[in-house]
FIMAR-410306 format. One record per residue (C-alpha): x, y, z. Coordinates in steps of 0.02 Angstrom, whole numbers, plus 50000, padded with zeros to 5 digits. Layout:
BEGIN
XYZ ...
***
This chain:
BEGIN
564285365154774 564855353854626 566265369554573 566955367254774 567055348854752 568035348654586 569385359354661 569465347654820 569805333154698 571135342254631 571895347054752 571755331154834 572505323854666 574055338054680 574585333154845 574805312654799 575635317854658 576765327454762 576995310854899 577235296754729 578265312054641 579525321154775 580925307854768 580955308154587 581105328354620 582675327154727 583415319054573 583045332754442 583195348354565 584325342254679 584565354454819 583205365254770 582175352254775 581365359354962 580985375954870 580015367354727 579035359054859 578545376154934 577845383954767 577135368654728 576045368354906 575525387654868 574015379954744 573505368054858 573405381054995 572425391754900 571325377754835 571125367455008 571185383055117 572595386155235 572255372355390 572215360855256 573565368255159 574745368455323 574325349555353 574805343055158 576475354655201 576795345955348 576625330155265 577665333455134 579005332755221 578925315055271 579785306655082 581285318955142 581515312555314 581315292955250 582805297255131 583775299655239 584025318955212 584825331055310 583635336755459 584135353555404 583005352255240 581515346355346 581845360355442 581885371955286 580485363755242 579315361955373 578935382655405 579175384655232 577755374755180 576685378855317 576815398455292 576305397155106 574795386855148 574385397755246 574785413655161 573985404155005 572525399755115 572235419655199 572255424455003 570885414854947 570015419155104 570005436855062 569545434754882 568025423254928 567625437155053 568135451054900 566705437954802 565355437554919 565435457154955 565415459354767 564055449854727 562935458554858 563535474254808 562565470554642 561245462954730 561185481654827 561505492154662 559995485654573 559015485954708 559335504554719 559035503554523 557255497454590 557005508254736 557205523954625 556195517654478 554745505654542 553065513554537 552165501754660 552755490854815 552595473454683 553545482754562 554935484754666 554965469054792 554945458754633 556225469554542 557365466454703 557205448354708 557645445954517 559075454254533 559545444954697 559525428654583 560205436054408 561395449154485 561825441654673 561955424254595 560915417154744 559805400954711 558395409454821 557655425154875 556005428154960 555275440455063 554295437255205 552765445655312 551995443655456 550135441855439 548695436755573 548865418055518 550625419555533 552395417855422 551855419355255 552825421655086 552375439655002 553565437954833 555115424954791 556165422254654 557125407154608 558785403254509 558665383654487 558095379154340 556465370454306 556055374954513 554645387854578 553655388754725 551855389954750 550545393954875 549165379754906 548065389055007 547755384255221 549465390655255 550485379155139 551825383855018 552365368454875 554055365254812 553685363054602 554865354354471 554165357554276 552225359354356 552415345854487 552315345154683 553785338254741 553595344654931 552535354055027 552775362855162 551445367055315 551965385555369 550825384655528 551865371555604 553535376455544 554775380255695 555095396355634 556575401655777 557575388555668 557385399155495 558045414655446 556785424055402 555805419455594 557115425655658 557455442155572 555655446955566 555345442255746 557205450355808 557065463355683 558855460655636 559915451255494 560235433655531 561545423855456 561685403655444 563385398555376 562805379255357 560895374555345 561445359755355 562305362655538 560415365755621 559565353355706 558135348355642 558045366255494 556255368855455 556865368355274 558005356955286 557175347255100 556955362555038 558935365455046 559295349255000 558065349154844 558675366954765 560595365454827 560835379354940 561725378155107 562095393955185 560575409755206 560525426955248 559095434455316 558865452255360 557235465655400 556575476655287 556325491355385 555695507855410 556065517855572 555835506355695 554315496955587 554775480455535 553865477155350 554625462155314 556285450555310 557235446155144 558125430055141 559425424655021 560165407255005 562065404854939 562495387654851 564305385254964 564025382255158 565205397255219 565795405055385 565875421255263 564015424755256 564335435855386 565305445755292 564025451255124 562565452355274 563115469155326 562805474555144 561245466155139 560595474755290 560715491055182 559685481655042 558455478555184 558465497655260 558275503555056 556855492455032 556165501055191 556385516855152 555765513654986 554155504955035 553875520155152 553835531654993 552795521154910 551615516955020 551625535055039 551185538954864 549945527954868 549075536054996 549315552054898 548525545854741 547235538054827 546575554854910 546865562154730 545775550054644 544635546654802 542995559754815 543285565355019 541545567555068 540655549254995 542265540754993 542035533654809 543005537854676 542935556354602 543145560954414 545075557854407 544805542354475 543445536254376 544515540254232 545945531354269 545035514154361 543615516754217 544715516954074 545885499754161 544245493054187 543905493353975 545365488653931 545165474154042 543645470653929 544055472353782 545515460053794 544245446853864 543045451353738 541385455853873 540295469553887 540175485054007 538875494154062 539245514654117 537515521154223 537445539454226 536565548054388 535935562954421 535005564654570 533085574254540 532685590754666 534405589254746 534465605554713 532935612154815 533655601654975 535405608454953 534505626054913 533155626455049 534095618055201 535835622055157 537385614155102 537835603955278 536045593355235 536505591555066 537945584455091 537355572055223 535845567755085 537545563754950 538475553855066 536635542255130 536355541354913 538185533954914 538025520655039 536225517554957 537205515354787 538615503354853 536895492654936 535985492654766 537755487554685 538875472254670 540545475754759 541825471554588 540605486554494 541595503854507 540645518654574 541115537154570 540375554454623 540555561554462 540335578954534 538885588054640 537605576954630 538115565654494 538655549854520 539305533954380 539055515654397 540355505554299 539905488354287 540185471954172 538745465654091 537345467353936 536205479953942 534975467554025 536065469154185 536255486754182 534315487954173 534255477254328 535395487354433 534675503754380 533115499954450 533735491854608 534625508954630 533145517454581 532215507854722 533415507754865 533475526954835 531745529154858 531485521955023 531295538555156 533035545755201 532935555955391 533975567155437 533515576855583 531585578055598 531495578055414 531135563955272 531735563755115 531355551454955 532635552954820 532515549454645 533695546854494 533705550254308 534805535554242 535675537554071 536455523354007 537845519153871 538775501353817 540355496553767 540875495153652 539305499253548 539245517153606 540905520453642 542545511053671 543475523853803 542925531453964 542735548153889 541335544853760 540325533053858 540105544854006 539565557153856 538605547153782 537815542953952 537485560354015 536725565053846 535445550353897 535365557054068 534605572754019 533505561853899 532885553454027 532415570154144 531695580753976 530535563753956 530125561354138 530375543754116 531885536654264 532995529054132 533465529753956 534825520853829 535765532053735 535155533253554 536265540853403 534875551553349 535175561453541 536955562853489 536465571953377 535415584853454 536865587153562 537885589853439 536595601853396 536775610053549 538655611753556 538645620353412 537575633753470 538495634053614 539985638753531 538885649953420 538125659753587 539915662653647 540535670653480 538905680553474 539185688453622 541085692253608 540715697453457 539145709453514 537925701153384 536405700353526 535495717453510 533935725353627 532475726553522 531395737853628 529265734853670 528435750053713 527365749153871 525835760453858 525245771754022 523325771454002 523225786054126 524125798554007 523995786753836 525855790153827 527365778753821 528395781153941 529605764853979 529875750353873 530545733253891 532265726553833 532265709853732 533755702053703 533745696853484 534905686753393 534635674653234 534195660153351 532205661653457 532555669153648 531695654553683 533235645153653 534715653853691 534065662753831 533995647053936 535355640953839 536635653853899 535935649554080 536455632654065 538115635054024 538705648054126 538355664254023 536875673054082 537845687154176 539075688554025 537135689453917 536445701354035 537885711754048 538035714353845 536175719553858 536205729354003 537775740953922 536745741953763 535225748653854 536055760553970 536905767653820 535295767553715 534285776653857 535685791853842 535585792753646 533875793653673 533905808253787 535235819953664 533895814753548 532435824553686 531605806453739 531575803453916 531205785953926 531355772654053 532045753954004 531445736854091 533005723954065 532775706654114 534205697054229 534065678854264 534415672954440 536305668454426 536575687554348 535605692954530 536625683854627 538295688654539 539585701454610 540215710954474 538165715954450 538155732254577 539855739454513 539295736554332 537635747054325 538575760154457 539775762654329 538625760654190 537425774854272 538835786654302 539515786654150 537915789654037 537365801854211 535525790854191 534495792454324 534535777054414 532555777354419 532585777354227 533185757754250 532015743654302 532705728854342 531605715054323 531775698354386 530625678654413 530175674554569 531375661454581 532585672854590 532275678654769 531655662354823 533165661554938 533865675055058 535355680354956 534295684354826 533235695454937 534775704654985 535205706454807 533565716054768 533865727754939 535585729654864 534785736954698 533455747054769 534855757854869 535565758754717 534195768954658 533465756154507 531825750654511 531445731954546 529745721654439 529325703854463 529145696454293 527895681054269 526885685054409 526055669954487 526835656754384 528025652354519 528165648954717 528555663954783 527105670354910 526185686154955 527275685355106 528755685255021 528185699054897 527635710655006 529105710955097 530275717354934 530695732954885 529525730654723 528865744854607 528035733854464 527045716754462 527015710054279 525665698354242 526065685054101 525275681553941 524305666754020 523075676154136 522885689653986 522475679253834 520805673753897 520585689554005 518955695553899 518005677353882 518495667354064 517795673854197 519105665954285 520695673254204 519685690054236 519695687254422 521525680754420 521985696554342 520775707754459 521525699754600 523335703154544 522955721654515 522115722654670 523565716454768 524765725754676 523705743654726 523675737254915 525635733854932 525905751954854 526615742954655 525915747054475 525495730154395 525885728954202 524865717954083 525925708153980 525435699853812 523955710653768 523605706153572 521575712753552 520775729053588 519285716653664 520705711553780 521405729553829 519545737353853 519175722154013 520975725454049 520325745854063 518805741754157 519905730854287 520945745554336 522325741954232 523655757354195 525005748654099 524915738053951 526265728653851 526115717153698 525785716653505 524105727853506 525275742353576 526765736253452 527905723553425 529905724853492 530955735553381 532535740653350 533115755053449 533165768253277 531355764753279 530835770153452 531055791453427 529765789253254 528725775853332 528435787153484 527995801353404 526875794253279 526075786953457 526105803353519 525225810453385 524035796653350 523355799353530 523455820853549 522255816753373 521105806453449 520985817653611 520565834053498 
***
């Protein structure tokens, strides 16, 4: 505004030079004097534009006409003057327009700039209107939405210095100089059909106003007056035929020409559309990637990203966080017993139960299966709290159909940054106190340092296990079971041996997803013992134990086919023997029909330690019932472990199986065991497990031991 009225003063000043000048200019120029006065018009022409321009020609001919000149030089002149005004005028009319397209063309490259490299709507809307002011030159950009309560402002960007705008809350946007309201503005009651931005988001088209200053009563008519701009542009951001929004731009000069750069700025508005399509597209994307689809919270990518932000957040304002590991108790037997569709419907209850027990800035995630992490700010105190109001509000009943459940947690908790200071090692540090908290029985537990390392501990064996059995380092030491009918030794029993107790890395390789690769190194050791054995003129059968994943797994039938076929053993030479939890489900029936076509024999290890019943049993394709160590140990002094065991071998006889005493250690123990009806015995007063080398001697010796006490 202040740069148009400098070069109206000069021209102004130009064209009374020219009137107190133009006699003197006959004197020096003489009878060029009329084509002096045409170049000298062409500035003001292009200074005053050409209406102007034409008028200060016309003019100029008056001084020649009052000296009495020829009419034929005020002829000369006249046109003359006029057409280079003009000419002068059209010139500077074309470069203004050449200025205004140019400066939205910038205003449209950046934005492109933006549109290809913004990662989020803010990103780019703000990127936009920067580059409106620094690029475009405008004094004002802002872009507009259309919410329930109304026009509101979404982002804006100003070029006066020392100006900014802010919202006041109730619908009311402030005009601020260095911090201070100077004027504020109620949206609500704005008449918005006399703004730009009404009008393009309610039209859905650009909108140009050459001259705010032109319109009746402008709703921001101060606003203009305060920051200096006259003429806006206003056009919709859009999408298809969805209107997202209007950007409006405000020029310093009032001008006609506004119309010209909006036809540019339209594009800026169809880019931003298109743009805010693809990201509110991503968006979506990432948010199914990082949302969990069944509970709707976050899953385990999510978690990680939101959990680490949330940290970081912390640790800049110095506070505490809390991370609350879940894992839900018996979810397994549900999910196992009544199927996967009622499990799921139990996870998704235990979800809305955990947003209830929680505040709504804490972050929750289903960590995976039935897992679930509670991120929250606050001491350990808090967490405490909230544990146990999750702990409660899972408890109450939970129906589902004409069933009721009551759920229960095992809570592990870890603090930041005391235990951890990224998302990683809390939620390690967490589970590790998790299963803490279930091996105590107690519903929640802090993580300690001392657990860490146990679990350390426990990697290492991990790793350990997995080179032992790549490596082939588990061996079958063999038990001899005796047959009291013929006092020979006929099968024995397959125990898995390594420099670690059974005790531990049996369940061990369970847990972490190795049984079948266990089982399968054992069961190719024993198939290929049993042939050595029988080049060697010992026909014995082998017991192998297979936990309940190994059962279940469907590489198990083509492994002992193959394994039988290519040592030609006699599939009744094999006994596979399994724990009742095994077939507690019906696949794990069909797994044991599956194995008795085969042609193995099937034994139920543990006998009556677990919840299988005599329905359920009688129903298998069973040769064996083993009876544990716990029913045998007091066999000879409790009357009761004598009837226990009576009753076993009783039931056994009726549903046509042989039952085997395990863990027999006395001879006191072995003679009740005889007078009970027992046949087969197992444990340390037969012998101990051996390596297979020692099985041919130790036989023999047996075999001559007994033919010695017979004669």
């Amino acid at each position: 505004m202040r740069r148009k009225r400098v070069w109206l003063a000069v021209g102004l000043g130009l064209a009374l030079a020219f009137f107190a000048f133009f006699p003197r200019l006959r004197e020096v120029f003489g009878e060029a004097a009329p084509v002096f006065a045409v170049f000298w018009l062409a500035p003001l022409g292009w200074m005053l534009g050409p209406r102007l321009g034409a008028l200060l020609g016309l003019l100029t001919a008056v001084p020649l006409y009052l000296e009495g000149h020829p009419w034929t030089d005020l002829l000369t002149l006249l046109p003359a003057a006029a057409l280079v005004a003009v000419t002068a005028g059209w010139i500077e009319r074309r470069t203004r327009i050449h200025a205004f397209r140019e400066r939205a063309l910038r205003f449209l490259g950046h934005v492109g700039l933006q549109a290809a490299n913004a990662a989020h709507a803010e990103e780019l809307l703000e990127g936009a209107l920067a580059a409106a002011v620094e690029a475009g030159g405008y004094l004002l950009a802002m872009v507009w939405e259309r919410t329930p309560q109304g026009f509101r402002p979404l982002v804006w960007k100003l070029g006066v210095p020392g100006y900014d705008l802010a919202p006041l809350g109730d619908g009311k946007l402030a005009i601020v100089h260095h911090g201070k309201v100077v004027r504020a503005f109620d949206l609500d009651r704005l008449d918005w059909a006399k703004t730009g931005a009404g009008q393009a988001l309610s039209a859905g088209r650009s909108v140009v106003i050459p001259d705010v200053r032109r319109i009746p009563r402008y709703a921001f008519a101060e606003a203009a007056q305060l920051l200096g701009y006259r003429s806006v542009v206003a056009v919709a951001i859009k999408s298809g035929d969805r209107v997202r929004g209007a950007l409006a731009v405000a020029a310093p000069e009032p001008s006609p020409l506004a119309t010209e750069e909006s036809e540019l700025l339209e594009e800026v508005g169809v880019l931003l559309g298109s743009a805010l399509e693809r990201l509110e597209l991503k968006e979506r994307l990432r948010a199914q990637a990082i949302t969990d689809e069944l509970t709707g919270l976050l899953n385990r990518r999510g978690l990680f990203e939101w959990g680490q932000a949330v940290l970081d957040a912390a640790a800049r304002r110095q506070v505490r966080v809390a991370l609350l590991y879940l894992d839900l108790n018996r979810f397994k037997q549900i999910n196992d017993a009544l199927g996967h569709a009622v499990g799921d419907r139990v996870l998704v209850e235990a979800a809305r139960r955990l947003r209830q027990a929680t505040r709504s800035r804490d972050l929750l995630a289903r960590y995976g299966g039935d897992e679930f992490v509670v991120l929250l700010e606050g001491s350990g105190e808090v967490a405490l709290k909230v544990a146990h109001r999750v702990q409660r509000t899972l408890a109450e009943p939970i129906t589902i159909g004409e069933e009721t459940y009551r759920l229960s947690a095992s809570v592990g908790i870890a603090l930041f940054p005391s235990d951890g200071e990224n998302i990683a090692e809390l939620l390690r540090k967490a589970d590790i106190a998790m299963y803490q908290a279930k091996k105590q029985g107690e519903a929640v537990v802090f993580f300690e340092p001392k657990s860490d390392q146990a679990v350390k501990g426990r990697a290492a064996l991990e790793r350990a296990l997995v080179r032992a059995i790549e490596e082939r380092a588990i061996r079958p030491y063999y038990q001899p079971i005796l047959d009291r009918a013929s006092g020979e030794v006929l099968m024995v029993e397959a125990l898995a041996r390594w420099q670690v107790s059974p005790a531990t890395f049996v369940p061990l390789a369970e847990e972490v997803g190795l049984a079948f690769e266990l089982d399968r190194l054992i069961l190719e050791q024993v198939v290929a013992d049993l042939a050595e054995w029988r080049e060697a003129g010992l026909k014995l059968s082998a017991s192998v134990n297979l936990a309940p994943p190994s059962l279940n797994h469907g590489d198990l039938l083509p492994l002992l086919r193959d394994l039988l076929i290519a040592y030609e053993i006699p599939p009744s030479r094999l006994v596979i023997e399994v724990t009742e939890s095994a077939f507690l489900e019906p696949r794990g029936e069909a797994a044991l029909e599956r194995l008795h076509r085969l042609g193995v024999r099937l034994a139920v290890d543990d006998f009556g330690t677990g919840y299988s019943s005599i329905e359920r049993v009688r129903t298998l394709p069973l040769s064996f019932l083993k009876v544990p160590r716990i029913f045998i140990q007091r066999v000879d002094t409790s009357k009761t472990d004598a009837a226990i065991a009576s009753g076993i071998r009783m039931l056994a006889a009726e549903l046509g199986f042989e039952a085997i005493a395990e863990g027999v250690e006395t001879a006191a123990q072995a003679a009740r065991l005889a007078e009970l009806g027992y046949r087969y015995l197992q444990g340390f007063f037969i012998a101990a497990a051996m390596p297979k080398a020692e099985i041919p001697a130790w036989v023999e010796k047996h075999a001559r031991r007994t033919s010695g006490k017979q004669a």
